[in-house]
KEKE-106594 format. One record per residue (C-alpha): residue number from 1; residue in one letter; x, y, z. Coordinates in steps of 0.2 Angstrom, whole numbers, plus 2048, in hexadecimal, padded with zeros to 3 digits. Each point is the difference from the previous one (the first is absolute). Layout:
# KEKE-106594
r torro:NUM&lovex:a&X:X&Y:Y&Z:Z $
...
***
This chain:
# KEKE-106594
r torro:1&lovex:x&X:D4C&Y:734&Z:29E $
r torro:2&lovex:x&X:811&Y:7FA&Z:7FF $
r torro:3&lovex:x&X:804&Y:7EE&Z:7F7 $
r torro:4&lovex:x&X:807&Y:7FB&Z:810 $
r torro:5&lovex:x&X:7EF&Y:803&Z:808 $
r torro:6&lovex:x&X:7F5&Y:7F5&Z:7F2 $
r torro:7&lovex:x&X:80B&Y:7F2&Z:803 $
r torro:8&lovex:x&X:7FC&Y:800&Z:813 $
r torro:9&lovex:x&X:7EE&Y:804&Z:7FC $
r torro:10&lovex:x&X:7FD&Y:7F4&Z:7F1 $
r torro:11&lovex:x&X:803&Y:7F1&Z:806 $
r torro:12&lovex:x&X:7FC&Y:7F2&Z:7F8 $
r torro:13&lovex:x&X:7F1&Y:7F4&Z:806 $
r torro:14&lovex:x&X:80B&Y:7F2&Z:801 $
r torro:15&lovex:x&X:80B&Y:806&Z:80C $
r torro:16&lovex:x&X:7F3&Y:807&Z:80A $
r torro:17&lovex:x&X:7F7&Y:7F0&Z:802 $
r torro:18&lovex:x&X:810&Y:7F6&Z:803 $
r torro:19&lovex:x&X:804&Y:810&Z:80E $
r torro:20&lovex:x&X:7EF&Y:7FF&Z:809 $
r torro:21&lovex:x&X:7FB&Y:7EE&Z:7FE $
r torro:22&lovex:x&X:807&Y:7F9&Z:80F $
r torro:23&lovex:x&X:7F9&Y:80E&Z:80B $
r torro:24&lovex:x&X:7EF&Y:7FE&Z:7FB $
r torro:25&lovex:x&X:7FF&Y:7EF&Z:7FD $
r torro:26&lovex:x&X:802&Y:7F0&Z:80B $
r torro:27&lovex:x&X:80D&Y:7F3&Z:7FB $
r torro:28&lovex:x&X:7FE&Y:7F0&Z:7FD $
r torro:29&lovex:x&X:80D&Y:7F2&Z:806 $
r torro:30&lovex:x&X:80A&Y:7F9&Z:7F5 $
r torro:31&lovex:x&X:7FD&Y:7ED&Z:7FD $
r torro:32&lovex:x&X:810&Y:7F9&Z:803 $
r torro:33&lovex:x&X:7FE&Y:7F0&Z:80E $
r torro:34&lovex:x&X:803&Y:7F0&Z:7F6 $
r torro:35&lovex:x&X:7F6&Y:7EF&Z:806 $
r torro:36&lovex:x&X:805&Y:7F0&Z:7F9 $
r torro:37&lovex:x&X:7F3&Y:7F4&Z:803 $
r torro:38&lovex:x&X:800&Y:7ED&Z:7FC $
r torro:39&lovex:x&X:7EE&Y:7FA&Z:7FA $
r torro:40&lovex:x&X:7FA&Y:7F1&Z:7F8 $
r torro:41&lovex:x&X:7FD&Y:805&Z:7EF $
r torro:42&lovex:x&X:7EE&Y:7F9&Z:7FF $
r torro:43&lovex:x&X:7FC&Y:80D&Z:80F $
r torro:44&lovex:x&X:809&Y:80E&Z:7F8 $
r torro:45&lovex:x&X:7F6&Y:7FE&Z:7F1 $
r torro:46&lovex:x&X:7ED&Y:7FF&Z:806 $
r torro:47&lovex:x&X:806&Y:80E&Z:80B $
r torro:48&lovex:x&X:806&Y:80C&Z:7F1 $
r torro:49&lovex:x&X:7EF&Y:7FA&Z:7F7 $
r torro:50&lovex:x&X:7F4&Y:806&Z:811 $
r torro:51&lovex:x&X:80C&Y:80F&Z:801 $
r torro:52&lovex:x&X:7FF&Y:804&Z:7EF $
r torro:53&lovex:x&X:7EF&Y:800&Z:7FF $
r torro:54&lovex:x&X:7FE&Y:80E&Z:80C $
r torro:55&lovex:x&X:80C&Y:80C&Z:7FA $
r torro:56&lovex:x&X:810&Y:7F8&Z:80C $
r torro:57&lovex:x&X:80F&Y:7FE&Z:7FD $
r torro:58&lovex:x&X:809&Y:7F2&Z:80B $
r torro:59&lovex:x&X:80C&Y:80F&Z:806 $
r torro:60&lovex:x&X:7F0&Y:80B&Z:805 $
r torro:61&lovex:x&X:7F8&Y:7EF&Z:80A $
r torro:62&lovex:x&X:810&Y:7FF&Z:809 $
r torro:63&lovex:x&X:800&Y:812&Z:804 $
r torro:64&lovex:x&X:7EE&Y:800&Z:804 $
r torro:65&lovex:x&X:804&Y:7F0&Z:80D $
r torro:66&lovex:x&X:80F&Y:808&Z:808 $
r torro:67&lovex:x&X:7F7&Y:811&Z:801 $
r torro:68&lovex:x&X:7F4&Y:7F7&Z:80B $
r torro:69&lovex:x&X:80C&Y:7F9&Z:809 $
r torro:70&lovex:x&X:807&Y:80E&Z:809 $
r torro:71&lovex:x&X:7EE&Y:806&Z:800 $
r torro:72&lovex:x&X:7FB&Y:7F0&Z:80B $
r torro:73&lovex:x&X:813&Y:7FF&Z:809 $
r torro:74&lovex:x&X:7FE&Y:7ED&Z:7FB $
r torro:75&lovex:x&X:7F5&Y:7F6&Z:7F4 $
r torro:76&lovex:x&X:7F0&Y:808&Z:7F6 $
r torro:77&lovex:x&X:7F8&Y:7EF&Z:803 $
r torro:78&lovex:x&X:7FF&Y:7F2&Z:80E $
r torro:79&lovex:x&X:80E&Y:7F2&Z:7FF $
r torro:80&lovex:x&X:7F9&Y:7F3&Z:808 $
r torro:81&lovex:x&X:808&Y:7EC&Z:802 $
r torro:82&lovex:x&X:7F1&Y:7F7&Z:7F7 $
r torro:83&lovex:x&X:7FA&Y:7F1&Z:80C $
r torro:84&lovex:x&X:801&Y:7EE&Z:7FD $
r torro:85&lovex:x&X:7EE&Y:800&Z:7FA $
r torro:86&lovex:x&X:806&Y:811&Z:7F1 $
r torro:87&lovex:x&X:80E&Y:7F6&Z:7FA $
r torro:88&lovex:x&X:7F9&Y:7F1&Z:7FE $
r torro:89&lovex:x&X:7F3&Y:809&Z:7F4 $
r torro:90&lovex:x&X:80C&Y:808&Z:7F7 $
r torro:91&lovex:x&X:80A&Y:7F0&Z:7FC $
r torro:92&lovex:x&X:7EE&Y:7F9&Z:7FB $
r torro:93&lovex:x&X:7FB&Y:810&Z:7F4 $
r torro:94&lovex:x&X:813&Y:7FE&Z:7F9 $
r torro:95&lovex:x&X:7FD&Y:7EC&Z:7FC $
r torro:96&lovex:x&X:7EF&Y:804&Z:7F6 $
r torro:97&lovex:x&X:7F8&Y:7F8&Z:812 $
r torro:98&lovex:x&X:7F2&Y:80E&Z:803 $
r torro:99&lovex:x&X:7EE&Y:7FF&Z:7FC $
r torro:100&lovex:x&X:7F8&Y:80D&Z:7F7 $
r torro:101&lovex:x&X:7EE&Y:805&Z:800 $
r torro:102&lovex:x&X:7F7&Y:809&Z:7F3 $
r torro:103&lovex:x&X:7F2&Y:80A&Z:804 $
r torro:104&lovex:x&X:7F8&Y:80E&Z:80A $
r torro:105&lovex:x&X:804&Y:805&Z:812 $
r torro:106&lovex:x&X:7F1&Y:7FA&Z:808 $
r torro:107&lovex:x&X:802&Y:7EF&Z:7F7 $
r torro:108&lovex:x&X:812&Y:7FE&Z:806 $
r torro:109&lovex:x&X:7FA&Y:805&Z:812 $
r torro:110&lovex:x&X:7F2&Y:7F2&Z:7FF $
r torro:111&lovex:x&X:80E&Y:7F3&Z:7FB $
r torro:112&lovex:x&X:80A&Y:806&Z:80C $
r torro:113&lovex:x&X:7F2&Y:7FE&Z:80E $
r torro:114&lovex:x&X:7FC&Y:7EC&Z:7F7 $
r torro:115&lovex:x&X:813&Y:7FD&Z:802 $
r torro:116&lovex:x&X:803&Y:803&Z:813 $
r torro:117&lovex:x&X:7F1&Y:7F7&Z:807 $
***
């Protein structure tokens, strides 16, 4: 064997992988898309702190949304124009004016049936 002939044959595994690796294996897109996204910072952070709790990053729960947006051709979720009756609640629960009840299901069910009569 000529030395000509060992280098062909001798290659090394590096340059093998680098050689074969894009014909057996799928590439992945580069992340290169930039979204700027103005959030108040009380959101952003209980967000983070839910995210983070199940192993997201905020970049992988935006990727996550828009992935399942072009999945739905639209929104993943209803959107909706709450009614007079929604909003008015949600001004109430954001003022401290909401009752709360403590207690099972079947108690909070009877209260409800003593409170509509």
């Amino acid at each position: 064997m000529t030395a000509k002939t060992q280098t062909k044959t001798a290659r090394s595994p590096a340059k093998r992988d680098r050689k074969t690796a894009g014909k057996t294996a799928a590439r992945k897109p580069v992340k290169s898309g930039y979204i700027n996204a103005r959030v108040e910072p009380k959101l952003k952070k209980s967000a983070e702190a839910v995210l983070d709790k199940i192993g997201l990053s905020t970049t992988d729960a935006v990727t996550m949304f828009l992935k399942q947006v072009v999945a739905h051709k639209g929104m993943p979720f209803p959107v909706k124009v709450p009614n007079k009756e929604t909003i008015r609640a949600l001004r109430d629960a954001e003022r401290g004016r909401v009752t709360r009840f403590s207690g099972t299901t079947e108690e909070f069910f009877a209260h409800l049936d003593k409170t509509t009569r």
